[in-house]
Structure formats: structure tokens, C-alpha cells
C-alpha positions as CSV (number, residue, x, y, z in Angstrom):
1,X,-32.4,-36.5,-0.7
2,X,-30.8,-39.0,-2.7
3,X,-29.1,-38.1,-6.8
4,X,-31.3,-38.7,-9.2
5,X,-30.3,-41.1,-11.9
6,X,-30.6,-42.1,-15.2
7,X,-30.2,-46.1,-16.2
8,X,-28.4,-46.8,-19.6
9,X,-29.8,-49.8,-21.2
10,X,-30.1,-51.7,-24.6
11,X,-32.0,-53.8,-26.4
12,X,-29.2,-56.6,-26.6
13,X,-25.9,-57.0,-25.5
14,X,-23.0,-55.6,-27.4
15,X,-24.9,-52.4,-28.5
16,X,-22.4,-49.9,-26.5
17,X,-23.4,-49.5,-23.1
18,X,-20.6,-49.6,-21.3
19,X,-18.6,-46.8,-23.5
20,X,-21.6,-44.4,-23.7
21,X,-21.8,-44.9,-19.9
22,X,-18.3,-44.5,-18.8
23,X,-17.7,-42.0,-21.6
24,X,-21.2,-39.9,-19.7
25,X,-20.0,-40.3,-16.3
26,X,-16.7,-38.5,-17.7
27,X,-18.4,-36.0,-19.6
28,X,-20.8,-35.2,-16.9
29,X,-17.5,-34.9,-14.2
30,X,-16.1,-32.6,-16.5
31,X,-19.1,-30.3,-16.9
32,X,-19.0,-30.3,-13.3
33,X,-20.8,-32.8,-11.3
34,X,-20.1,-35.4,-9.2
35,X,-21.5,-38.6,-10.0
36,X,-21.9,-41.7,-8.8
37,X,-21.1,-44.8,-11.0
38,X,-23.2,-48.1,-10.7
39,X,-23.2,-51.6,-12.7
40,X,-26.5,-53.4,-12.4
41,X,-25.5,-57.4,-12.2
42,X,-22.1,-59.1,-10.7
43,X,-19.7,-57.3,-13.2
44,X,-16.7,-56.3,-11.9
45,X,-14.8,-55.0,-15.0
46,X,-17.3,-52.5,-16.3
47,X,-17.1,-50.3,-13.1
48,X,-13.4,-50.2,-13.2
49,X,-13.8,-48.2,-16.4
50,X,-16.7,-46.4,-14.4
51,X,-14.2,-45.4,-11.6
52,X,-11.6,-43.9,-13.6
53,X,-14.1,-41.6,-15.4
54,X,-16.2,-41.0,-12.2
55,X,-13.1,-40.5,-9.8
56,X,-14.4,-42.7,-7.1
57,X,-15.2,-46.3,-7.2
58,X,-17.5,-48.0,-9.1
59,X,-20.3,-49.6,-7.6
60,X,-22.7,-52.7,-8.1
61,X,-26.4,-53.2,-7.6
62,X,-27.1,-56.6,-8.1
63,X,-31.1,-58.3,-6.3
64,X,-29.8,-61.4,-7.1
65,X,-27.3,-61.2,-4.8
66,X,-27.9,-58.9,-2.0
67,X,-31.5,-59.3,-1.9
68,X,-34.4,-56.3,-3.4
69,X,-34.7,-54.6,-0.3
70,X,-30.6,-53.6,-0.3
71,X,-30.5,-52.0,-3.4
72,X,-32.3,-48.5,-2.3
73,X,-30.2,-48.4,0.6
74,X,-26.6,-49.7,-1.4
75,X,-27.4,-46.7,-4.2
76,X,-28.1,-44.0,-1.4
77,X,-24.8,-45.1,0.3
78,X,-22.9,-44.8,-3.0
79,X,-24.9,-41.8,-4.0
80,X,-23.5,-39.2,-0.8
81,X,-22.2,-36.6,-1.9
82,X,-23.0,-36.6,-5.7
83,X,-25.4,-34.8,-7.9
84,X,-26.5,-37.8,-10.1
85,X,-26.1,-41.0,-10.8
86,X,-25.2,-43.6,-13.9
87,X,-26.2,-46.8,-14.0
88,X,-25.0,-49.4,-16.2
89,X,-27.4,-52.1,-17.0
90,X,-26.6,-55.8,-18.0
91,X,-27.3,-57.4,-20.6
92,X,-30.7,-56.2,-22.5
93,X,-33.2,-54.0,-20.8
94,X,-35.6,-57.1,-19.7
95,X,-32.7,-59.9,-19.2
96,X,-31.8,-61.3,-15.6
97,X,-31.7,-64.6,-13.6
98,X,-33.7,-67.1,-15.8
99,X,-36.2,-68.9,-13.5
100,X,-38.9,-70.4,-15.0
101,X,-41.1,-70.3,-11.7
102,X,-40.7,-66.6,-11.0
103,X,-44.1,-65.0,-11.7
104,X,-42.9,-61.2,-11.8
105,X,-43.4,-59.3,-14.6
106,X,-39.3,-58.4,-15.4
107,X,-36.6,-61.1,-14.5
108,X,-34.7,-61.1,-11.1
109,X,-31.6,-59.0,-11.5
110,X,-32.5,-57.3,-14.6
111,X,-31.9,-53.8,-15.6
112,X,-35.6,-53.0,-15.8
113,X,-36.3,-54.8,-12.0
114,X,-33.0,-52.4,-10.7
115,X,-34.8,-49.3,-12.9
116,X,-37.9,-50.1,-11.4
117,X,-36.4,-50.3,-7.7
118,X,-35.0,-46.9,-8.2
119,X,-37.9,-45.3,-10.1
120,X,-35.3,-44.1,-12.3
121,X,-36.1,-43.3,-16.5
122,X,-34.1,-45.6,-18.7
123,X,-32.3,-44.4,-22.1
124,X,-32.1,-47.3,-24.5
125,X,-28.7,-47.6,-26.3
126,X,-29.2,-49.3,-29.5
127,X,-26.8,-50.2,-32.1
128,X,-27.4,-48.5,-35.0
129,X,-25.6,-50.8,-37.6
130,X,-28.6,-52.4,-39.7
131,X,-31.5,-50.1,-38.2
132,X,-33.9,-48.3,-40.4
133,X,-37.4,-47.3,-40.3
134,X,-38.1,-50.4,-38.5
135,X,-36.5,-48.8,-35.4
136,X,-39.6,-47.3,-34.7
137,X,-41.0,-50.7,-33.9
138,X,-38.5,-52.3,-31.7
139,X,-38.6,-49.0,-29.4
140,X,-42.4,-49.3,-29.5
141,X,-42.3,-52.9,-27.8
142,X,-39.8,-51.7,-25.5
143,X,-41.7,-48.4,-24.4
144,X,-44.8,-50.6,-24.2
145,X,-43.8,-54.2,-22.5
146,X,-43.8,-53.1,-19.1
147,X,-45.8,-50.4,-17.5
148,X,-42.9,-49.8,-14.4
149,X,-40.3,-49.2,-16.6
150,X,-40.5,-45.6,-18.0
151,X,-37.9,-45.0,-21.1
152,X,-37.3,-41.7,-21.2
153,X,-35.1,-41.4,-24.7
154,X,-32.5,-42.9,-27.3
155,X,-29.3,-42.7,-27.8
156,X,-28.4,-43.6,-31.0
157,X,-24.7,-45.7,-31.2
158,X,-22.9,-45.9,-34.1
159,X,-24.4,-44.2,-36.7
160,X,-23.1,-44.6,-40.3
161,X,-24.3,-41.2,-41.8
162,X,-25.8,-38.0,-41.7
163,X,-28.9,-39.3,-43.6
164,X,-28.5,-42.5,-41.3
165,X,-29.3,-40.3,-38.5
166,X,-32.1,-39.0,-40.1
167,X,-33.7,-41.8,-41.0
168,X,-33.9,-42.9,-37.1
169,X,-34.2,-39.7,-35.3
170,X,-38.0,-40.1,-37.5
171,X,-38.3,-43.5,-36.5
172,X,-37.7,-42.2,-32.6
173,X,-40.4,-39.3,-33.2
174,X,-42.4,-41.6,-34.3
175,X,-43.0,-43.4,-30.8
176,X,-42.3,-40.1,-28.8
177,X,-39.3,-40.7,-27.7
178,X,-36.5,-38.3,-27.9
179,X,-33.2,-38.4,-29.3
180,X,-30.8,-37.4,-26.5
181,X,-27.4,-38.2,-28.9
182,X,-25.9,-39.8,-31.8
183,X,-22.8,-41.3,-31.7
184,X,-20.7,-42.1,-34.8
185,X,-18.9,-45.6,-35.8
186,X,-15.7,-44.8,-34.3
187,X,-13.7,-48.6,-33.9
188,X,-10.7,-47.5,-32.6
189,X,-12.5,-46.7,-29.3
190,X,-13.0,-50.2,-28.8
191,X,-11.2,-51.5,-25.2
192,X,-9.7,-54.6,-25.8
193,X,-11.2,-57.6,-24.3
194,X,-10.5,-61.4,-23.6
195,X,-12.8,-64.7,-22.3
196,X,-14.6,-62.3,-19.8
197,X,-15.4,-59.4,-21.3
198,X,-13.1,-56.1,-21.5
199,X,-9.6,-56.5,-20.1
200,X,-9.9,-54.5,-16.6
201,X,-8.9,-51.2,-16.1
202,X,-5.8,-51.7,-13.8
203,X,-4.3,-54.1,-16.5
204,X,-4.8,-52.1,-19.4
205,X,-3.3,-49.2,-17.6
206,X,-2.0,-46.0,-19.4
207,X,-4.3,-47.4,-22.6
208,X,-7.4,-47.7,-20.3
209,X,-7.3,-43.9,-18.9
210,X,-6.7,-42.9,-22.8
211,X,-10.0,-45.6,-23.6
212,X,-11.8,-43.5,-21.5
213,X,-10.4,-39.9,-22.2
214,X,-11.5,-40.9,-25.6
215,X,-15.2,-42.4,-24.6
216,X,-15.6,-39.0,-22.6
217,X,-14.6,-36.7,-25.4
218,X,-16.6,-38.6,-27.9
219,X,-20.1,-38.5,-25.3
220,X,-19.8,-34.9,-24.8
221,X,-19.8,-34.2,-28.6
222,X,-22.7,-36.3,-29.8
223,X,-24.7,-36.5,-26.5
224,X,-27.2,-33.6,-24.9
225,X,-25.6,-33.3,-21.4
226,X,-28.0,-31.1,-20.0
227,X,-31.1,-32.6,-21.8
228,X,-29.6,-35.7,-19.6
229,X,-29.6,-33.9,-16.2
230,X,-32.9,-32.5,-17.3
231,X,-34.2,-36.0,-17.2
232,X,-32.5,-37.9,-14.3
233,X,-35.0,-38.9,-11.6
234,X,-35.7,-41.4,-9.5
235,X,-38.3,-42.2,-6.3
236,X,-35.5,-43.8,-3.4
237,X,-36.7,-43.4,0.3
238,X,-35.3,-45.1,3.7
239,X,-32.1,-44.9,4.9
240,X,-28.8,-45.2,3.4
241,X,-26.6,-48.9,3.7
242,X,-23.8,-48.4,6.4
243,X,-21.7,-51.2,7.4
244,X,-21.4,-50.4,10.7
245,X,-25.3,-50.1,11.4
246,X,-25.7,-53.8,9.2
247,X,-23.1,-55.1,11.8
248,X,-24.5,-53.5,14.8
249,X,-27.8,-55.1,13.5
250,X,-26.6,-58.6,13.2
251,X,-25.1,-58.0,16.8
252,X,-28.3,-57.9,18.2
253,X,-29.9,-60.6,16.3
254,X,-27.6,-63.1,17.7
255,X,-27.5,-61.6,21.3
256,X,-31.5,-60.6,21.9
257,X,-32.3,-58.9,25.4
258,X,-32.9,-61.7,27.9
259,X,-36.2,-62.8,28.5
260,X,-37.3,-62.7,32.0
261,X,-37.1,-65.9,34.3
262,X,-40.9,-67.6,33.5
263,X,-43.0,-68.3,36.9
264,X,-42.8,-71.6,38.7
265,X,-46.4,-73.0,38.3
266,X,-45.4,-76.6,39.8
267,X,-42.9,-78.6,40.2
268,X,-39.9,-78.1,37.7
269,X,-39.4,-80.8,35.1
270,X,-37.2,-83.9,36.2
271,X,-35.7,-84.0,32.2
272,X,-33.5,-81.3,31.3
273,X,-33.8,-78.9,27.9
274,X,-32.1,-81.2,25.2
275,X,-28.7,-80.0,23.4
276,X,-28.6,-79.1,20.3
277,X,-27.1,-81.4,18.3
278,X,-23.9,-81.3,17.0
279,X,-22.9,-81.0,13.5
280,X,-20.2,-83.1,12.8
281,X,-19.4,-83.1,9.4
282,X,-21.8,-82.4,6.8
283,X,-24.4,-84.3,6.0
284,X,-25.2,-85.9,2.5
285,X,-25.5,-83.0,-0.4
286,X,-29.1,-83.7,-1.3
287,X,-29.9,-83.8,2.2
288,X,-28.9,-80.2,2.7
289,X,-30.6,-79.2,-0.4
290,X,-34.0,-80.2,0.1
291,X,-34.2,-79.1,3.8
292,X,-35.3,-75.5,2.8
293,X,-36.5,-74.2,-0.4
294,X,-35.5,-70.7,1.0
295,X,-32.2,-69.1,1.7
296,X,-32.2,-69.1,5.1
297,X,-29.6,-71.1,7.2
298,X,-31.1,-74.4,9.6
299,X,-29.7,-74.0,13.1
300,X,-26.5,-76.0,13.9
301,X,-24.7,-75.4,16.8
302,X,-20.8,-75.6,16.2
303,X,-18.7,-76.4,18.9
304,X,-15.3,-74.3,19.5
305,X,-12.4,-75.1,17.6
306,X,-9.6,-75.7,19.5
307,X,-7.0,-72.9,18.9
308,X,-3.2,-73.4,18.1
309,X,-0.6,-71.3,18.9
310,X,1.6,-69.6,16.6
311,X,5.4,-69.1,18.8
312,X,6.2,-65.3,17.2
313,X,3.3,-64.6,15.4
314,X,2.4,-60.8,15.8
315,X,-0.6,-60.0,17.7
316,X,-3.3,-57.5,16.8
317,X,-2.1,-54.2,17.0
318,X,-2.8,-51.7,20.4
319,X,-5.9,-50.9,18.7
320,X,-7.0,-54.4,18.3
321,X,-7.9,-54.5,15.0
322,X,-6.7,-57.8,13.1
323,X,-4.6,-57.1,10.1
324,X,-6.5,-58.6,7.0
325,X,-4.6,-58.7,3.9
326,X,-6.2,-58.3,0.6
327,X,-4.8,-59.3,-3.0
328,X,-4.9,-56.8,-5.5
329,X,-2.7,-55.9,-8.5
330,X,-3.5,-56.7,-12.5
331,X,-3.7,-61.1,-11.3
332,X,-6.9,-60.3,-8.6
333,X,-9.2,-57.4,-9.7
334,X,-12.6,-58.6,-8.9
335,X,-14.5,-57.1,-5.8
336,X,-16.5,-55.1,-4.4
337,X,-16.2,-51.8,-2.1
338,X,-18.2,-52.7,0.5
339,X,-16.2,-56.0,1.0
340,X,-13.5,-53.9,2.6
341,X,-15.9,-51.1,4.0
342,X,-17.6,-54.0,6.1
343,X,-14.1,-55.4,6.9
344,X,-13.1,-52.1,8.6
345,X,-16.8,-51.9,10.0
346,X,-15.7,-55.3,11.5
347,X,-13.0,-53.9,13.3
348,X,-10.1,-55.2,10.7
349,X,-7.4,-53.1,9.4
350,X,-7.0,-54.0,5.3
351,X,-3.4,-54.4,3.5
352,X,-3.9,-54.5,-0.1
353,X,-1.1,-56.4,-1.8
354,X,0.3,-57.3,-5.1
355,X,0.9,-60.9,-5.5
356,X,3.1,-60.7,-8.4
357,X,5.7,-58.8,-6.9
358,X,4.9,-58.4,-2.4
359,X,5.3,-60.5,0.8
360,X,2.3,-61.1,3.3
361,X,1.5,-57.9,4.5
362,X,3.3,-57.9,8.6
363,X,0.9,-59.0,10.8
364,X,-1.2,-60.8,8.4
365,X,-3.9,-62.6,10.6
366,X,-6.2,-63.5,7.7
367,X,-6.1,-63.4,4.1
368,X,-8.7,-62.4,0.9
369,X,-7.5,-63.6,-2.4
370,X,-10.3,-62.1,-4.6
371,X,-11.3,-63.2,-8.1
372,X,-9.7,-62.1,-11.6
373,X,-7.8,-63.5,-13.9
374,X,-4.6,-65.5,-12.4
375,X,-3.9,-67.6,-15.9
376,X,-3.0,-64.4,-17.9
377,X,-0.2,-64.1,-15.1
378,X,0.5,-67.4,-14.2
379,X,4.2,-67.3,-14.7
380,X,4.8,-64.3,-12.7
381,X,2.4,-65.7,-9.8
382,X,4.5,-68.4,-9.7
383,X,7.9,-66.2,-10.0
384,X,6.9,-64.8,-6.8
385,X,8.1,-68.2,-4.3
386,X,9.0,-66.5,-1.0
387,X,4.9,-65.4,-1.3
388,X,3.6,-68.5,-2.1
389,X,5.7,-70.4,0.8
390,X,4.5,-68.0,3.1
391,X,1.2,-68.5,2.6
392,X,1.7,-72.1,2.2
393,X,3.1,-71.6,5.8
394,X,0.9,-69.5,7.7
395,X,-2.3,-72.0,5.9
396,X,-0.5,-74.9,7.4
397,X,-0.7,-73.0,11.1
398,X,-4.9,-72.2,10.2
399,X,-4.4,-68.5,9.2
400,X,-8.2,-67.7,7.9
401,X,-8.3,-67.3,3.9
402,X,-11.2,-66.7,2.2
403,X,-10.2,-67.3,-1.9
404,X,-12.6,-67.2,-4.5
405,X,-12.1,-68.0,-8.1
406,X,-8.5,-66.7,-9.0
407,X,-8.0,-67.0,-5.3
408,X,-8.9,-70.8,-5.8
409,X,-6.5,-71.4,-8.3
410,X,-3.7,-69.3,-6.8
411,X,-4.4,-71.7,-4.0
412,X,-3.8,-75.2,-6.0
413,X,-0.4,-77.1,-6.6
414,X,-0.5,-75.6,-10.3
415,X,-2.2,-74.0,-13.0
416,X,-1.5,-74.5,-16.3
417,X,1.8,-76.3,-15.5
418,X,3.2,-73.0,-13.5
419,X,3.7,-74.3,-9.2
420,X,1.1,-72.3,-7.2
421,X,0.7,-72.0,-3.6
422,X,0.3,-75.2,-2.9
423,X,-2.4,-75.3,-0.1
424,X,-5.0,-77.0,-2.3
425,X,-4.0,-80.7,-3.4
426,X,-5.4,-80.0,-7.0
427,X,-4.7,-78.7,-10.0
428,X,-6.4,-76.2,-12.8
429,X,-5.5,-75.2,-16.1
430,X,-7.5,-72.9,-18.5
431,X,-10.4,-74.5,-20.1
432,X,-12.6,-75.1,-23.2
433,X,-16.0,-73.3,-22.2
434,X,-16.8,-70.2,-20.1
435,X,-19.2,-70.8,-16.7
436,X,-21.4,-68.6,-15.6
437,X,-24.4,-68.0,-14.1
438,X,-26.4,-67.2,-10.7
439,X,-26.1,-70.2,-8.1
440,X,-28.5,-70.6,-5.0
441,X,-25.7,-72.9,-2.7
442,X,-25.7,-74.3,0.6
443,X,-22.6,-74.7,3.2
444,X,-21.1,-78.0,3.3
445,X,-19.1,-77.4,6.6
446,X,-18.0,-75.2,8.8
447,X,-15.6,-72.9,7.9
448,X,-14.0,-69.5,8.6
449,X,-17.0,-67.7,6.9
450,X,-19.7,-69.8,7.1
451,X,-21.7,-72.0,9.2
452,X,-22.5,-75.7,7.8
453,X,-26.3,-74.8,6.2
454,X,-26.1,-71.4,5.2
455,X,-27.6,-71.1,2.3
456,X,-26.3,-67.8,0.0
457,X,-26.7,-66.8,-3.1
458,X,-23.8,-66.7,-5.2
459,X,-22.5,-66.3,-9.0
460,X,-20.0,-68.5,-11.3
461,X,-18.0,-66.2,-13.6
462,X,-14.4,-68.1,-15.3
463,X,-13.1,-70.4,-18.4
464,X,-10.7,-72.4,-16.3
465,X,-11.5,-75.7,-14.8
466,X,-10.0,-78.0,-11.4
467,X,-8.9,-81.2,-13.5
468,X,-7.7,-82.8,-10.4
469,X,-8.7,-82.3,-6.9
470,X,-7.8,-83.7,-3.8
471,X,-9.6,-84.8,-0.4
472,X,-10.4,-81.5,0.9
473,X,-14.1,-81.2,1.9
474,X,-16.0,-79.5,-0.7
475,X,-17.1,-76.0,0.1
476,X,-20.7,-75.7,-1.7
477,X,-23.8,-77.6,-2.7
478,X,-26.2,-76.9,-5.4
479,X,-28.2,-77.9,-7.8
480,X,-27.3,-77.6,-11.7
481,X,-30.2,-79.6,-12.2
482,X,-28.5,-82.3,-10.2
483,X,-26.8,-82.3,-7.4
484,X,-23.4,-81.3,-7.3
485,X,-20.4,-79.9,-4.8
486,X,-18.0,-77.2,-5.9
487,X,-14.7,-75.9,-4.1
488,X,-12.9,-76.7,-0.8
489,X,-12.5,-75.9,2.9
490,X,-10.0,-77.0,4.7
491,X,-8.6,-76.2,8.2
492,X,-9.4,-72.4,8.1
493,X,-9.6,-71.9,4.2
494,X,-12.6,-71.5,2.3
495,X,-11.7,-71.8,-1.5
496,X,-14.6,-71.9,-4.3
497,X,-15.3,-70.6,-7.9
498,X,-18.3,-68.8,-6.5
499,X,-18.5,-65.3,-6.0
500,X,-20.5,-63.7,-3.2
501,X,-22.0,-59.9,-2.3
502,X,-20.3,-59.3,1.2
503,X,-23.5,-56.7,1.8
504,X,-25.4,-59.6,1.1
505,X,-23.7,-61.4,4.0
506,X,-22.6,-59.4,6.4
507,X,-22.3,-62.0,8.7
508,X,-19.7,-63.9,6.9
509,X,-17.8,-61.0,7.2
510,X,-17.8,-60.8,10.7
511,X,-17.2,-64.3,11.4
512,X,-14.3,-63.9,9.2
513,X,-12.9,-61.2,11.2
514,X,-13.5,-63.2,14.4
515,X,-11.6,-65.7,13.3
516,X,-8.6,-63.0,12.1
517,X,-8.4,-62.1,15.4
518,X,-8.4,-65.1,17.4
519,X,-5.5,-66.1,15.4
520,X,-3.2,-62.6,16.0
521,X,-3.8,-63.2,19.4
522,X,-1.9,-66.5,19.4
């Protein structure tokens, strides 16, 4: 059997989630379970602050990107070996992916669609500040609006007064909902934060483990633990996500059984099967787009590359596993656990590194520079220049790299006047207006993840902008409601502002790995 769960929403954003959930994962560790931390949506700072308090890593379910039917299966696999579960909503309780043409009841990617997948109760979080009587109301049309979305109680954040707290606990009896806490106005618990949202956990440090000592201590005063437990739940069935098994499967996808020879009924055909044609290049943006309205790739066939040999270059090691080095450090913080558990389901063996201060892992045969937040350490990024001529180098002799967002950036000639890598011909600097949202994209070309025509879902999530770029091919294709390209993929680099799920493409993965190794064995 799988934890049960509970789901901490809110009406709005702002209204305390995130400390009333991190602060309850650490409260509940320290009465003695083991729980399992979760973020619904493509946040990647939230479950930092989830990790330290649970003691293991935070987590993401997200249907936008890795598709409905992997949620179940994602929470079971970061559910073994716990008692219960947190999970972290986004946003309010009914927000998600805005699309006008979706006919469901609660938006894709919304706490209440993640809820619902689980059949997990929800307690609503609401902001006390300005509440009254009229509380009863607003948790009336939030108990009411959806039948599949069962709200199980309140918790009450930032209440002003004893009285205060009176006044709504009536307002929550009124509806029949109980009161599972009240939490004080307590400011200085407040994590600092910058253009995206709280400051992550391994930047703020020592002050982040005290942030959450604090969230924890104040949770397990005001909050009725066991009334909690008591009400966790959920209805999850099937088996759990494993990486290996998700590769395995893909295996045999693109390598069915052989079908038997057919029967000669007449003489064979004097024409031969056609080829399939070869994609060379990519053809025009709006082409691509309208092929499909679905997410799944056209067939190209793509011919071998030719591969070039690297005099010295180490070689896989006896075991054969490609060595796949991974940023990490306060400059690249944003990712996702099963990125590296499908990497070593791949057959890789992951070096984490710290740009601002390491060398290219030895052995390197393929590089991940994930997302975070390069222009608050764009001085010491560029401080470290035996790095950033290595990679430079080993670019320049088609290592794989596989950058997204800060990796992007760390990529270009400079951003915001401090020398960068130097692979991209562009530069970035830090700009006026935060983008974000949910992108459905298409492959431009072939590259060292993916085939010219995938199509993936993806997300935008930064404040700094390319203001020149060079003649690279572009990576992606959407629409935003025009047509537009986005990013850059040249030799065996894939660089682009858009984030992607790996469990929502495993296959990328594994053609990234592929490519890992054919270049240590050069």
C-alpha cells in the first residue's frame, strides 16, 4: 500500500502554503514519521525547503508535464518507505494551465486535478489578515465547486488575535469544516525571496535550515498533528514509477519482436519498399506546428552522424558507464530527482559539480547544466576561466550538453557584461519582465536529446532575456499565439529557456546517454 496524504492548498497565492507545509513535514519527522515531500506544478524552490525538513528530496507532480497517467505511479515511487505524504499545491486550489478549450471540470496541472488523481482530502490554508464572518462563505464555494475535490479542514494562517480566532473558528463550523490549526502573525519567519520566488535552500544556507527549524517549531504548536494523520487518505493503485522498467519499456517499443516472413502469393514486386526520407534540416516553424495537434513525434529517420575522434580523451570506465557531469552549487539549483535516477537507469555514472569553484568532472563524456539563477553569480561564474575554457573545449570536439535556462546563459559569450563560456554566439543580460508559463514545443533539429519533430511539453520560468543571438539553429517551436523559435542546438548542444520533466521523456534521456558514450569511447 502506498502513504496516505494530505494536499495543502489555498484559496490564492501568497496565503502561507509553503511554510505551513515545510514547517508540517518537519513537525510530522519529528513526531516520528517518515514522510514524503511533494510540490504540485514545476517549482523547484519550494521542495528544497521540503527536503531539508523531510530529510530526503523533495519531489514534483506536475500533469502538465509528465502526462495524468504518471502521477500515481511518480507519488508511489516517492512514497517507499514513508508513512505519509505532503503535498504542496500551486497557486490556488482550482488554478493550473489556462486553456480555454479544455472541457474538464478543474484546470490541467492544478492542485485540485493532482488532489483528485490521488484521492487525497485537501486542507485549505487561508490568510487570515482581513477575514471575518464572511470566511464562512468563501470556504462554502470552495467545499461546494467541485464534487472530486473533498476538503477535509482549515488551517487558519496568520491570525491577529485570540478573538480573531474565534470569530473564524465559527465561521469554519459554520460549513462543517474543521479547524485543524491556527497559526499566529509571526513576520520574521518570512524566507527571503527574489524575481522567482523564495531564494533556494542551498543559497540561503545556515539561514534556510534555521527558516525551517523555525516553520517546524511554529506548526507543531498551532497545528493538530494527529488530527492530521487521522485525516490523510488517498485511493492510488498500479504500480510504482521505476526508471529502469520506463527504460526497459521504451527498449522494446523501438525494437518490437520480428514479425514473421509473410507468404509468397505471386510473384514478388519489381519496385522496392521506398526509404524513408531524410530529414535534413528542419523544416519551416509553422510547418512543424500544424502537422499534429497532439504531442506525439512524426517519424523522421536520422541518418548517423559521423563520429570524431578525441586523441586522449578517457573512455568509459571497465564498467562502461559514460561519466555525465551535472552542475550543481548555489548558480544551478533547478531539477528534478528522477533526472539523475533515469540517468543511472541509463547506464551513466553522475558527477555533480560546482561551477563557481570545480573543473569538468575526469572523464566527462557529456554535460547537464540545469536551471537556477546564474545572474546573482555572474561574477564568480565568470571568475572560474580554466572551467569555462574547458567546456568551451570539449563543446568544440561535440561533447553532448544538454543546458536549460541558467545552463543557456552560462553557455553565451556574456551575461550581464561578465565573459561566459563562450559556446553560444549570444549574449543575455537580466531583464525587465518575468516569463513564465506552460509551452507545448516541437523539435527543430536533431540534437543530442531529441529527434527533429518531437513534440514535448515544456515550461518557461526566468527574468533574463538573449539580446543578441547568433546563427545557431534554434532549438524549439511554438506557438505564443504566433509562431515563434526559442534556444539553440548546435553540434551536440542543446541550449533553451525551456524546462522539461525527464520522466516525461524518458527517451531523451536515453538518447542523451547514447550519445555520452559514443563520445568516451573516442
Amino acid at each position: 500500500m502506498s502513504a496516505p496524504a494530505v494536499v495543502i492548498a489555498a484559496p490564492a497565492s501568497g496565503s502561507g502554503k509553503t511554510t505551513l507545509a515545510t514547517g508540517l513535514i518537519g513537525a510530522l519527522r519529528r513526531a516520528g514519521h517518515r514522510v514524503a515531500p511533494f510540490k504540485v506544478g514545476p517549482d523547484y524552490i519550494d521542495p528544497g525547503y521540503h527536503g531539508l525538513a523531510a530529510g530526503r528530496p523533495g519531489r514534483n507532480l506536475d500533469p502538465v508535464l509528465v502526462g495524468e497517467d504518471r502521477v500515481v505511479p511518480l507519488y508511489r515511487h516517492g512514497t517507499r518507505g514513508c508513512d505519509i505524504a505532503v503535498v504542496e499545491g500551486v497557486m490556488g486550489l482550482f488554478d493550473g494551465r489556462i486553456d480555454e478549450q479544455r472541457v474538464e471540470p478543474v484546470a490541467e496541472g492544478s492542485t485540485a486535478q493532482v488532489a483528485g488523481l490521488l484521492g487525497a482530502p485537501v486542507v485549505l490554508v487561508v490568510d487570515a489578515r482581513g477575514h471575518s464572518q464572511s470566511l464562512a462563505a468563501l470556504l462554502h464555494g470552495f467545499a461546494t465547486f467541485d464534487a472530486s475535490v473533498r476538503l477535509g479542514g482549515v488551517i487558519l494562517n496568520r491570525v491577529g488575535s485570540e478573538r480573531h480566532e474565534q470569530v473564524l473558528r465559527s465561521a469554519c463550523d459554520r460549513v462543517g469544516l474543521p479547524v485543524l490549526g491556527a497559526l499566529p502573525r509571526m513576520a520574521e519567519l518570512e524566507v527571503p525571496s527574489r524575481h522567482l520566488g523564495l531564494i533556494p535552500a542551498v543559497e540561503h544556507g545556515r539561514a534556510a535550515v534555521d527558516a525551517v527549524d523555525a516553520m517546524t517549531e511554529l506548526v507543531a504548536a498551532h497545528v493538530d498533528l494527529p488530527a492530521v494523520v487521522a485525516l490523510a487518505g488517498g485511493s492510488v493503485h498500479g504500480p510504482a514509477w521505476d526508471p529502469a522498467t520506463e527504460l526497459a519499456a521504451l527498449a522494446d517499443a523501438a525494437h518490437p519482436p520480428a514479425a514473421p516472413p509473410p507468404v509468397a502469393e505471386g510473384p514478388a514486386s519489381a519496385d522496392p519498399a521506398k526509404p524513408l526520407a531524410v530529414v535534413a534540416g528542419a523544416p519551416a516553424i509553422d510547418e512543424f506546428l500544424s502537422s499534429t495537434s497532439t504531442l506525439e513525434a512524426p517519424v523522421f529517420h536520422e541518418p548517423p552522424k559521423p563520429l570524431v575522434v578525441v586523441p586522449g580523451h578517457p573512455a568509459d570506465d571497465a564498467a562502461g558507464k559514460p561519466v555525465i557531469a551535472m552542475a550543481g552549487g548555489p548558480a544551478f539549483t533547478f531539477g528534478y530527482a528522477e533526472h539523475r535516477e533515469l540517468l543511472l537507469a541509463a547506464g551513466a555514472e553522475v558527477a555533480v559539480f560546482d561551477p563557481l569553484h570545480d573543473e569538468l568532472p575526469s572523464g566527462t563524456a557529456g554535460l547537464v547544466l540545469p536551471g537556477g539563477f546564474p545572474e546573482e553569480h555572474a561574477g564568480a561564474l565568470s571568475a572560474n576561466e580554466r572551467l569555462r575554457t574547458q567546456i568551451a573545449d570539449a563543446a568544440a570536439r561535440d561533447l553532448p550538453i544538454h543546458a536549460e535556462c541558467a545552463g543557456l546563459l552560462y553557455l553565451t559569450t556574456s551575461l550581464d557584461g561578465h565573459p561566459m563560456a563562450g559556446v553560444l554566439d549570444a549574449t543575455a543580460e537580466f531583464g525587465p519582465r518575468l516569463t513564465l508559463g506552460y509551452r507545448d514545443a516541437v523539435a527543430l533539429h536533431d540534437s543530442a536529446l531529441w529527434r527533429a519533430g518531437t513534440r514535448v511539453r515544456g515550461h518557461e520560468f526566468h527574468r533574463t532575456r538573449l539580446v543578441r543571438t547568433g546563427p545557431e539553429p534554434a532549438a524549439w517551436g511554438w506557438r505564443a499565439p504566433g509562431s515563434m523559435s526559442e534556444g539553440a542546438v548546435t553540434r551536440q548542444v542543446h541550449a533553451s529557456y525551456l524546462h522539461t520533466h525527464p520522466a516525461g521523456n524518458p527517451d531523451a534521456v536515453t538518447r542523451f546517454v547514447d550519445a555520452a558514450r559514443r563520445f568516451g569511447r573516442q
